[in-house]
Steps between C-alpha positions, in 0.01 A plus 500: 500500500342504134692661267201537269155581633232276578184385650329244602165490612179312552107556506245300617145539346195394578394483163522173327820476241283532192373770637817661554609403149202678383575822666889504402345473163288766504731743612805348255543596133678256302743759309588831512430611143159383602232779374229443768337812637533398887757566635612133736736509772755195328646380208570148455402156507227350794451070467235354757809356688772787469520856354842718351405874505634865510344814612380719216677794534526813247838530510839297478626312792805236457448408905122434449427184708387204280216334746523119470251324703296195597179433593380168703218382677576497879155304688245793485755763397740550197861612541684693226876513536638817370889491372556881417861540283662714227514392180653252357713757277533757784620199709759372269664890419516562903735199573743556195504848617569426845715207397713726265542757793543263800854408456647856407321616820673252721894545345436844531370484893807262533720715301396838712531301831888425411582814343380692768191657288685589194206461235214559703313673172490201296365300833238783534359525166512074464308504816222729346485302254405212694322669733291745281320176264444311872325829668338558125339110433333564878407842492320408120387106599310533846237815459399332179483151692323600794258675302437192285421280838299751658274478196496131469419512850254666462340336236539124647401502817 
């Protein structure tokens, strides 16, 4: 089991991989800030070999899935590997949190085992606190993500 969500995922086009290239592009703004009146589906960067990009969303979303992928001719096809993660950031403050929380968690199980359930409170509310950023990280990461492959579907094949 993952502790921190992911996906992996692959599409196979029939469109040659400049072609694909060219319609990542056209659906990809290059920054944020960016003042253009269309509205395009990413943000990010799109190279006629690879491509790093982010929904564009209105709002703020730590657990947004960063959308690395590749793109390679495969005989009369082209085959774009999708890696779908959290950020780099995101990533990093999830596994000091859980490693910070990990080992209290355990002498407290171990503790409460022996003692015959004398601190159960501190067990429950270091269990939420593992629990709640696990259940939070999915619950934020995968609508988002599927969302983002169903379009990219869409648009590739």
């Amino acid at each position: 089991m993952q502790i921190l969500p992911c996906i992996d995922s692959q599409i196979i086009s029939q469109k040659s991989p400049e072609e694909v290239a060219d319609l990542l592009q056209s659906v990809t703004d290059s920054d944020k800030t960016s003042l253009c009146h269309f509205y395009k589906a990413f943000i990010g960067t799109v190279r006629p070999d690879s491509f790093k990009i982010v929904s564009n969303i209105d709002y703020r979303n730590s657990f947004l899935p960063v959308i690395n992928g590749t793109i390679q001719a495969d005989g009369t096809a082209t085959k774009i590997d999708l890696q779908m993660r959290l950020s780099l950031f995101t990533r990093i403050f999830l596994y000091l949190w859980y490693s910070i929380l990990v080992l209290p968690f355990f002498f407290l199980l171990l503790y409460n085992l022996l003692a015959k359930m004398e601190a159960l409170f501190p067990l429950l509310v270091t269990t939420l606190f593992l629990a709640v950023p696990f259940l939070m990280a999915r619950a934020w990461f995968y609508p988002p993500a599927q969302k983002a492959l169903q379009q990219l579907n869409e648009l590739l094949r």
